[in-house]
VEXDREN-2710 file (C-alpha; in Angstrom, 1 decimal):
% VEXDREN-2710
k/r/px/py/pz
1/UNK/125.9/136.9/100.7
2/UNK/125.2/138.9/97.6
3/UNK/126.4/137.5/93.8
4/UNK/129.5/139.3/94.1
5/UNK/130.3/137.0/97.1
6/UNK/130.3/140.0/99.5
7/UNK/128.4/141.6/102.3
8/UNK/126.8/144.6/102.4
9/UNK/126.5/146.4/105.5
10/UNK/123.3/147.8/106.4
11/UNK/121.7/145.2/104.2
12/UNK/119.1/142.5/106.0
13/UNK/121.3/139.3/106.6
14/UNK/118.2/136.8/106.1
15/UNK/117.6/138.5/102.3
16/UNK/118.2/135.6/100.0
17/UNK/119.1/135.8/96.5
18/UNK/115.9/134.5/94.3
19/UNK/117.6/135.1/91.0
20/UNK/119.6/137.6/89.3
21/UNK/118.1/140.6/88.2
22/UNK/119.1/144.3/88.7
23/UNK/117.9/144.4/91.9
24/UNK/120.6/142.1/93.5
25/UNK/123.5/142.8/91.2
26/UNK/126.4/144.6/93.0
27/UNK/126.1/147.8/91.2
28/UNK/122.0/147.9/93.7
29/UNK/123.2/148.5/97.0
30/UNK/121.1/150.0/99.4
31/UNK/118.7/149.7/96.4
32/UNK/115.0/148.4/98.1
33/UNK/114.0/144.5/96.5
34/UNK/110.2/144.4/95.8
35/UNK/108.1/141.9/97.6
36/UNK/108.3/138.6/95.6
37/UNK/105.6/135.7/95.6
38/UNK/106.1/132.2/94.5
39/UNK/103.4/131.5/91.7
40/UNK/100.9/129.6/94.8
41/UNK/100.7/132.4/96.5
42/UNK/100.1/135.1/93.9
43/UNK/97.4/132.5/92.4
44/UNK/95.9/132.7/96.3
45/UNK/96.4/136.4/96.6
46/UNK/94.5/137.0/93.2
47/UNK/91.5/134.5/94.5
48/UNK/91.4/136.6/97.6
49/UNK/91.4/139.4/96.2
50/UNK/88.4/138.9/94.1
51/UNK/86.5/135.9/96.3
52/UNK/83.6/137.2/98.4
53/UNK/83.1/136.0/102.2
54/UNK/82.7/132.4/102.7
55/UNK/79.4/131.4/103.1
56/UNK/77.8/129.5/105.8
57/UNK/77.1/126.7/103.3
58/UNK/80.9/126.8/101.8
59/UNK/81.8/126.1/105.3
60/UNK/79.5/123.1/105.7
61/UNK/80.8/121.7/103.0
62/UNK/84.4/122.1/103.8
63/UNK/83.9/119.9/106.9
64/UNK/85.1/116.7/105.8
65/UNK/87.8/118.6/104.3
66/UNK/88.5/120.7/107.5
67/UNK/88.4/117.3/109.4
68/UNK/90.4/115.7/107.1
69/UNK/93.2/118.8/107.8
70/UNK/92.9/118.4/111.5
71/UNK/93.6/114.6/111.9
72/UNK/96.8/114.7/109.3
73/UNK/98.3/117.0/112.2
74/UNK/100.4/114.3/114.7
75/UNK/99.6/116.5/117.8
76/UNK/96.0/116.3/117.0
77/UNK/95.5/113.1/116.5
78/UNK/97.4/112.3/119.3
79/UNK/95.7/114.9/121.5
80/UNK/92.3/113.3/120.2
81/UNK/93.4/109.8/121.4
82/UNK/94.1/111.4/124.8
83/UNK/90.4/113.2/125.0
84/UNK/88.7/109.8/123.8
85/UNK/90.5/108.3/126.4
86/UNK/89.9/110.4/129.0
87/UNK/86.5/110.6/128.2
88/UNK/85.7/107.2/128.7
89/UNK/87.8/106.9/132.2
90/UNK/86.0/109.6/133.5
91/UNK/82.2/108.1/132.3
92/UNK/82.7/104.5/133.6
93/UNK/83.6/105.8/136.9
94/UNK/80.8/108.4/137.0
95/UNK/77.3/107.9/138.0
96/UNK/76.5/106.7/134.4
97/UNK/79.1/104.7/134.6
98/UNK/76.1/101.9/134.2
99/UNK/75.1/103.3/130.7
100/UNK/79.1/103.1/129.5
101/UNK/79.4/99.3/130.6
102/UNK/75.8/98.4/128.8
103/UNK/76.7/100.4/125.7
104/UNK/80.1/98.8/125.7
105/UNK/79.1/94.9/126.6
106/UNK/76.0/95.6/123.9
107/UNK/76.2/93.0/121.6
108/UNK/75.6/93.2/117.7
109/UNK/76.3/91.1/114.7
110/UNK/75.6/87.8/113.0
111/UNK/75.2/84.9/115.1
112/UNK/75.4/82.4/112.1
113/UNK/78.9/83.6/111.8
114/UNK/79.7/83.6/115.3
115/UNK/80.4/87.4/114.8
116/UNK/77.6/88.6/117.8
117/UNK/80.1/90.6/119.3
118/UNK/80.1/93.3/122.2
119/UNK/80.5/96.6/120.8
120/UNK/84.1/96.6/123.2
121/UNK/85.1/93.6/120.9
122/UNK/84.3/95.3/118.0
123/UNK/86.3/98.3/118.4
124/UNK/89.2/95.8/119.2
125/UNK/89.3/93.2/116.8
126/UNK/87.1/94.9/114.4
127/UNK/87.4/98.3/112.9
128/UNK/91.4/98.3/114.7
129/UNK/91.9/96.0/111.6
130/UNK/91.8/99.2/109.5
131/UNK/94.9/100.5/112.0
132/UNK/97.1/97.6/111.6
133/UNK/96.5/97.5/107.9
134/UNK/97.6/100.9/107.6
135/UNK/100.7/99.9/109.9
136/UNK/101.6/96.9/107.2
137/UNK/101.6/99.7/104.4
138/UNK/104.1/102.0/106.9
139/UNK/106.0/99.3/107.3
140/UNK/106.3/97.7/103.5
141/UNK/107.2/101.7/102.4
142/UNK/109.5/101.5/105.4
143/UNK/111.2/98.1/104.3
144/UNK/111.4/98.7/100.3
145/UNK/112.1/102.8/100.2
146/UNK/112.3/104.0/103.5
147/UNK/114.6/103.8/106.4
148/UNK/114.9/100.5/107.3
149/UNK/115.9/99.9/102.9
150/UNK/119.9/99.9/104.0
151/UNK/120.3/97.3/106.5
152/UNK/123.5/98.8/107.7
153/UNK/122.2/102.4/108.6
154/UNK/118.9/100.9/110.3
155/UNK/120.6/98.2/112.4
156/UNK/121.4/100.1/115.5
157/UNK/117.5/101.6/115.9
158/UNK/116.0/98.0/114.8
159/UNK/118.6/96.2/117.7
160/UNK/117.7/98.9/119.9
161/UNK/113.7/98.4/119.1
162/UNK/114.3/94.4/119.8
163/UNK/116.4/95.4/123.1
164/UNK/113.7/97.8/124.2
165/UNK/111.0/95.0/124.1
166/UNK/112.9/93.2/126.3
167/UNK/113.4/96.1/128.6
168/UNK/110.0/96.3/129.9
169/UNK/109.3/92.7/129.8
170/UNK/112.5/92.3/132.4
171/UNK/110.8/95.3/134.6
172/UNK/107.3/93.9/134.6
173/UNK/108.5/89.9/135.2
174/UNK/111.2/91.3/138.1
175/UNK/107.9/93.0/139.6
176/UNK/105.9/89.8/139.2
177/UNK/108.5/87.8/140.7
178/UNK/109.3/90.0/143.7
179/UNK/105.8/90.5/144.4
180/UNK/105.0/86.5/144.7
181/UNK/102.5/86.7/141.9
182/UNK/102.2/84.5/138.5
183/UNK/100.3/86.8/136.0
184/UNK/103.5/86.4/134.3
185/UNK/101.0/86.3/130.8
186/UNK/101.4/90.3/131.1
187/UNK/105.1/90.8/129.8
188/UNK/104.4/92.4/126.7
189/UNK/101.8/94.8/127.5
190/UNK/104.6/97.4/128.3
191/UNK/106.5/96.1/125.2
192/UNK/104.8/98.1/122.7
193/UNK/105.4/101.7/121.5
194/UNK/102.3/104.2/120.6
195/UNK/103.8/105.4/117.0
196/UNK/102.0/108.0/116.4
197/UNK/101.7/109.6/119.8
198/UNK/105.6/109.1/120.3
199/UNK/106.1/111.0/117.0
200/UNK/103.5/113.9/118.0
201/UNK/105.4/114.4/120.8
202/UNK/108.7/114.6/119.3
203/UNK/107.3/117.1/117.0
204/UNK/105.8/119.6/119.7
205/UNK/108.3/119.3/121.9
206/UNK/111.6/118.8/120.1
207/UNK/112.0/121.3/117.4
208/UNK/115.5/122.2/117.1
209/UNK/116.8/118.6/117.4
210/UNK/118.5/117.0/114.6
211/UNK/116.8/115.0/111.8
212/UNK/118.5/111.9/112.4
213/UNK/116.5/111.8/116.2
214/UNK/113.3/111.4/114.5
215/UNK/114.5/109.0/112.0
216/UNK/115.7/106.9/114.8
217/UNK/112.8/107.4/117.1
218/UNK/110.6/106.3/113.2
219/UNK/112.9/103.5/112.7
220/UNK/112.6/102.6/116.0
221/UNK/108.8/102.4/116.7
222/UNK/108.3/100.4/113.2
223/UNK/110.2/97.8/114.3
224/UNK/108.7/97.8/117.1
225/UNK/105.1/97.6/115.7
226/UNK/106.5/94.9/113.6
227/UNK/107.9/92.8/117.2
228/UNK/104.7/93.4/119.2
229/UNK/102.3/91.9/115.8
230/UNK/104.9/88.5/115.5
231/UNK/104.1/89.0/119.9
232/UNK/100.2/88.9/119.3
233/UNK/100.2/86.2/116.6
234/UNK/102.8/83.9/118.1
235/UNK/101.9/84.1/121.7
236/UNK/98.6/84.7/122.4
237/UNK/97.0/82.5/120.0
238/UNK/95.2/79.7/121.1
239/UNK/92.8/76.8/120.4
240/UNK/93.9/76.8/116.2
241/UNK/91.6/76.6/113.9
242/UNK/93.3/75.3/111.0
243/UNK/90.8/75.3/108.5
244/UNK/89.7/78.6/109.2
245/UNK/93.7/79.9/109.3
246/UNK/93.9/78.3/105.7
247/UNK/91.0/80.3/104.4
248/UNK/92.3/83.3/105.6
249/UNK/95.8/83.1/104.2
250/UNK/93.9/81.7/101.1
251/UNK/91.9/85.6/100.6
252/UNK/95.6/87.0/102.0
253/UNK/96.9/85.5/99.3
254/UNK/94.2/86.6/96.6
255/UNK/94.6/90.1/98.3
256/UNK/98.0/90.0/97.5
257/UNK/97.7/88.6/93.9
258/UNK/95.3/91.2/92.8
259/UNK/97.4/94.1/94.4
260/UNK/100.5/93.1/93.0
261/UNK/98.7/92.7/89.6
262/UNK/97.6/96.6/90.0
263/UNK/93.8/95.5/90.5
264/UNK/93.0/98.3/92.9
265/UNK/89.2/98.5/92.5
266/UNK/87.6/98.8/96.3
267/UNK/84.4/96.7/95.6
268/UNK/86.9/94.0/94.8
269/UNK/89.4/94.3/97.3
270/UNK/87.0/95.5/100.2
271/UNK/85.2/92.3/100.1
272/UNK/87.9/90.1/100.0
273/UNK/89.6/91.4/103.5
274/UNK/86.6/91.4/105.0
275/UNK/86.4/87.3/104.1
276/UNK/90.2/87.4/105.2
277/UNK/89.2/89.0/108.4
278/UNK/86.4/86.4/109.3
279/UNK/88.5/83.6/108.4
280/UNK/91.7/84.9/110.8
281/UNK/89.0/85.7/113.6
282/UNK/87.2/82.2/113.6
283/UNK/91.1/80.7/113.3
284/UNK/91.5/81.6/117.1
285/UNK/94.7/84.4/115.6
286/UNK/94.1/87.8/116.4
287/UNK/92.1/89.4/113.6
288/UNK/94.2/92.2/113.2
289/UNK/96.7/90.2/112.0
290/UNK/94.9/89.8/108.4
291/UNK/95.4/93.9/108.4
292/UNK/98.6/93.6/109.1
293/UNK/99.5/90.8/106.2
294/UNK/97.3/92.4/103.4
295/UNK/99.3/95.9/104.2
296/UNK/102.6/94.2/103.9
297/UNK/101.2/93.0/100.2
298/UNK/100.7/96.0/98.5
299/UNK/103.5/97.1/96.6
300/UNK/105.4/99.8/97.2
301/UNK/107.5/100.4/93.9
302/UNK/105.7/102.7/91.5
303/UNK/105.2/101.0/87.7
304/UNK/104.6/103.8/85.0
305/UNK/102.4/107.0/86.5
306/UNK/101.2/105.2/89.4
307/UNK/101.6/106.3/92.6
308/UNK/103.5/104.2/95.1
309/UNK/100.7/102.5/96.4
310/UNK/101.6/101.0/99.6
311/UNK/102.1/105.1/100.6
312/UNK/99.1/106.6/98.8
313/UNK/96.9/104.2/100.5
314/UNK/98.2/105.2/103.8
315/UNK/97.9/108.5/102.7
316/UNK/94.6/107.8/102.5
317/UNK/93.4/105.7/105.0
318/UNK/95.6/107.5/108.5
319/UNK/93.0/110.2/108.5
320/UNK/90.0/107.6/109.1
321/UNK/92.2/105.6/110.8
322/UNK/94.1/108.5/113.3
323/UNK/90.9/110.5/113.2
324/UNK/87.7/108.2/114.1
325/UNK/89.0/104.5/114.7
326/UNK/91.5/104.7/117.0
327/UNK/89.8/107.4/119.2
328/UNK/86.9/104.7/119.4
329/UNK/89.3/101.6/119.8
330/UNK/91.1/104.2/123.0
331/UNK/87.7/105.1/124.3
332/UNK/86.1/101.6/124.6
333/UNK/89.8/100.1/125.9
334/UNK/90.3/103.1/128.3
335/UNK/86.9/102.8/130.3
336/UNK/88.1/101.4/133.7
337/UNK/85.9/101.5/136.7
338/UNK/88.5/101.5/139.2
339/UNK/86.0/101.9/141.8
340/UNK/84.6/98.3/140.7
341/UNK/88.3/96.8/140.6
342/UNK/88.5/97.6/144.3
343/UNK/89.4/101.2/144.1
344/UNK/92.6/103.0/143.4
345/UNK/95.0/102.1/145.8
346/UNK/94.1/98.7/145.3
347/UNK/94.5/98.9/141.6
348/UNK/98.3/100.6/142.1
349/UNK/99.1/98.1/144.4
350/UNK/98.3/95.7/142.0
351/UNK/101.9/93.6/141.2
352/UNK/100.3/93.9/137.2
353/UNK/99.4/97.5/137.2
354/UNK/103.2/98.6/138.9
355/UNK/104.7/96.1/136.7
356/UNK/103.3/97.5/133.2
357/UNK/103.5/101.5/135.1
358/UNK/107.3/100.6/135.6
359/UNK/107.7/98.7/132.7
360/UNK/107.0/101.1/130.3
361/UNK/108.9/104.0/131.4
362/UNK/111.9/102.5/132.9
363/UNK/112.4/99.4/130.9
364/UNK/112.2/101.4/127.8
365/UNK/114.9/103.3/128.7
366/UNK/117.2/100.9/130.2
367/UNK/116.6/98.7/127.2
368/UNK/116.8/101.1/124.4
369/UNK/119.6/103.7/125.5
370/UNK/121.4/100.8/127.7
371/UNK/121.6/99.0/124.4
372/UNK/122.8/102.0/122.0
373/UNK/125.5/103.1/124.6
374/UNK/127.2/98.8/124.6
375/UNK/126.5/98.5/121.3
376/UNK/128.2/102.0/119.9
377/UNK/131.0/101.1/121.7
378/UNK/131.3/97.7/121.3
379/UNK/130.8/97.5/117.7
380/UNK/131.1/99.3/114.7
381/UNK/127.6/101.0/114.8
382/UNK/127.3/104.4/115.1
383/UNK/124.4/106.9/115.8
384/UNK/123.4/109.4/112.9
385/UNK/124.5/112.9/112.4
386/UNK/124.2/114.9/115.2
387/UNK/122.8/112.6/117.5
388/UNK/124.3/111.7/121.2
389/UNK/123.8/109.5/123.7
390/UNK/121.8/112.2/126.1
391/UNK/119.3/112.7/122.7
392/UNK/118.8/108.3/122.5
393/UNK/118.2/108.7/126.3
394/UNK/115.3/111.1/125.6
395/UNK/114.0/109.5/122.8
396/UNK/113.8/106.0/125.1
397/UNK/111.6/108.0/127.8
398/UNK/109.6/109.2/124.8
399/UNK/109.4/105.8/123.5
400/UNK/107.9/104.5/126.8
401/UNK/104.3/105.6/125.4
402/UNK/102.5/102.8/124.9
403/UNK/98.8/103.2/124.1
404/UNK/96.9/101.4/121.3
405/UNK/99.0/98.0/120.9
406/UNK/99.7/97.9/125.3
407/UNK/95.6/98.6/125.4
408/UNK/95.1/96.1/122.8
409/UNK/97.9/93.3/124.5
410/UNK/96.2/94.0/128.3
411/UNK/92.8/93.0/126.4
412/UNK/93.8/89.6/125.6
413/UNK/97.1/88.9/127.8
414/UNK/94.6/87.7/130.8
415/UNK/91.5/85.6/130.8
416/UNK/88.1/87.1/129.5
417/UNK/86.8/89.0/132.8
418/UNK/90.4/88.7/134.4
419/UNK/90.0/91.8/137.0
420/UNK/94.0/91.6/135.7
421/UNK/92.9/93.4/132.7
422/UNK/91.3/96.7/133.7
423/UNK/94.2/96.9/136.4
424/UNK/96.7/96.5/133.3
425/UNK/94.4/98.9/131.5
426/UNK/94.9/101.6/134.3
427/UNK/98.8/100.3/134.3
428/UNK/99.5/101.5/130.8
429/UNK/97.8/104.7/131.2
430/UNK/99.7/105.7/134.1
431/UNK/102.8/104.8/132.3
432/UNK/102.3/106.1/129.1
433/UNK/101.3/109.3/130.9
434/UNK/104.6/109.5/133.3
435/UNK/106.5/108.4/129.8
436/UNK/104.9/111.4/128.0
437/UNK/105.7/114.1/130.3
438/UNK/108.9/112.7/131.3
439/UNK/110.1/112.1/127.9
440/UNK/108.5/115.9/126.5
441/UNK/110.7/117.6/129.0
442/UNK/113.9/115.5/128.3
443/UNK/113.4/116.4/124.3
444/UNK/112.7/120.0/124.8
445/UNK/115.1/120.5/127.1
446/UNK/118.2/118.8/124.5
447/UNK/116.4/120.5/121.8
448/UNK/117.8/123.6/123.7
449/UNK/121.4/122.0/123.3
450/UNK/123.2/122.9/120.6
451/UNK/126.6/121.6/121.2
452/UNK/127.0/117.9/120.0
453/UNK/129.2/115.3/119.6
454/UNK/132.5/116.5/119.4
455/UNK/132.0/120.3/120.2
456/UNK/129.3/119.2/123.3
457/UNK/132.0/116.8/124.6
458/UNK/134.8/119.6/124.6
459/UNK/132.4/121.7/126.4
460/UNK/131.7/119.0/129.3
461/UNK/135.6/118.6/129.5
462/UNK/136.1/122.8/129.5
463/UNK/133.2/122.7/132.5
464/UNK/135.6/120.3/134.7
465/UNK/138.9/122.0/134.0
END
């Protein structure tokens, strides 16, 4: 459309308008528009022009920058999870499979402290702190100016989250029951959605879907995240300390005054989260949890020319955090010996392992999509723009991949040395690899579809007539 408001035949369709000028006026037809470059890129065509060849020392020290790059990339990250995991399955069950279970059961630390801890334990209730801290900060920008903020437009994704926790819990107890066995402790290792890995997926595989499916699929997975945490603290905490608990809520609390006062100086802050940590991991909670409470602190309103901190810091912290903890966290979870859990059929046959396998796939997507179809027409809650029930169905499957927190749950669900836990282990890989390629080829094949709601039901009707 030229300024005139008319077409011009002959002229390039996809030619926008940048401004008036006498090359776009109507009396310039069929008259050629010169080559126009926003002010980045002619600032980055004059450097190139005039900058030599990079160096071999330029590009050494552009690594951590270079690194930095590759981790902020979903796909990546989540594609680096994958190879960490894979990594370590296929070292403990190769002939130096001995030198992965030493290196893993290797024990370092303060014994004063009661913090000599296997490196495994470590990577778990350790450094993963980092990861759930950086979850609290999602989910505080989330809560104050993100998409849960309006209550009424988040409620269908948040019931759906709650539904879809129940979902696989219902699979993997049905499976427990039928099967005659009482590891019933293992519902809510299938509960739990991978965030990151759910939304790489989504990104790869579903362009051309509308923007509302990954707000859901967001929305969805915080909650979620939120659920499985108030899961970890609540039911698997045992044998309270409370002295210890009080300590820890006391440097929570401290962390909390100080960020809320603006004090954000890191040999401040660092130190006191690290006392919060100790304190929640002698108190007999999970020690993640004290990640997961300082993140929700930090505020995320801006005051003057501050940034909004609860997002900066996130900003920050996701590329150690996607990029280097949660690759080690997956490779020291992920290193099951199935040969020394009684081999591979006995591991699938394994009430636990088909339970969370099932569990995370199916119960996902009977709880999630069963729950959006009753509710949407049972109540006033609708889906957002351009969303239908075939898009929430593929966005359930999708939502099925469950790798960090369903590692993390299978860790402590069962008794230290349970031979439950590496079959659980094994359990959520499987799942979260049939959820994965299930739910890529259900997104990319209705990001294909471009008929919705109204105009993709008159075309289902016009198909039957």
């Amino acid at each position: 459309m030229w300024s005139d408001g008319k077409r011009r035949p002959g002229v390039n369709k996809n030619a926008g308008i940048l401004r008036r000028s006498a090359y776009n006026s109507p009396n310039a037809y069929r008259t050629p528009r010169p080559y126009s470059l926003s002010s980045a890129q002619r600032h980055r065509y004059a450097l190139s022009r005039h900058a030599g060849p990079v160096t071999f020392l330029e590009r050494v020290t552009d690594l951590p920058n270079a690194a930095k790059r590759f981790v902020e990339d979903e796909t990546r990250s989540g594609l680096l999870l994958v190879i960490a995991a894979l990594i370590a399955l296929t070292w403990a069950n190769s002939p130096l499979g001995h030198v992965y279970e030493a290196m893993a059961t290797h024990t370092i630390g303060p014994e004063t402290l009661h913090l000599h801890l296997p490196l495994e334990s470590w990577a778990a209730d350790g450094i993963l702190t980092v990861f759930f801290f950086v979850v609290g900060l999602e989910l505080k920008t989330e809560f104050v100016t993100g998409a849960l903020r309006d209550v009424r437009e988040a409620a269908l994704p948040m019931l759906a989250a709650a539904f879809g926790m129940v979902g696989p819990a219902l699979i993997y107890l049905t499976v427990q029951v039928l099967a005659g066995s009482d590891a019933y402790s293992g519902w809510a290792i299938p509960a739990a959605t991978d965030i990151a890995f759910a939304v790489a997926l989504l990104g790869l595989f579903g362009k051309g879907m509308p923007p509302a499916a990954r707000t859901f699929l967001l929305t969805l997975a915080v909650v979620d995240d939120l659920l499985a945490i108030i899961i970890i603290a609540v039911v698997y905490t045992t044998d309270l300390n409370f002295i210890a608990l009080a300590c820890a809520f006391a440097a929570i609390a401290l962390f909390g005054l100080l960020v809320q006062k603006r004090v954000f100086v890191w040999w401040i802050l660092v130190p006191i989260a690290v006392v919060a940590w100790g304190c929640m991991h002698a108190s007999g909670v999970h020690a993640t949890i004290s990640g997961v409470a300082m993140g929700m602190l930090v505020p995320a309103t801006r005051s003057g020319t501050e940034p909004q901190w609860s997002h900066h810091l996130a900003e920050k912290l996701n590329p150690l955090s996607a990029g280097l903890i949660v690759p080690v966290f997956a490779f020291f979870a992920a290193g099951v010996n199935v040969g020394g859990s009684g081999g591979i059929r006995e591991v699938l046959l394994d009430p636990v392992a088909i339970g969370v396998m099932l569990g995370l796939p199916v119960g996902k997507v009977l709880g999630i999509a069963g729950s959006v179809f009753i509710l949407t027409r049972t109540t006033r809650l609708r889906l957002g723009a351009g969303v239908d029930m075939p898009d929430v169905g593929a966005i359930a499957l999708l939502a099925g991949i469950g790798f960090t927190v369903a590692l993390l749950v299978a860790g402590i669900a069962f008794p230290e040395g349970s031979p439950l836990i590496p079959h659980a282990k094994l359990g959520v890989m499987m799942g979260t690899a049939i959820a994965a390629i299930g739910g890529g080829i259900a997104v990319r094949y209705r990001a294909t579809r471009h008929a919705r709601g109204r105009a993709a039901n008159l075309r289902r009707q016009s198909l039957f007539s």
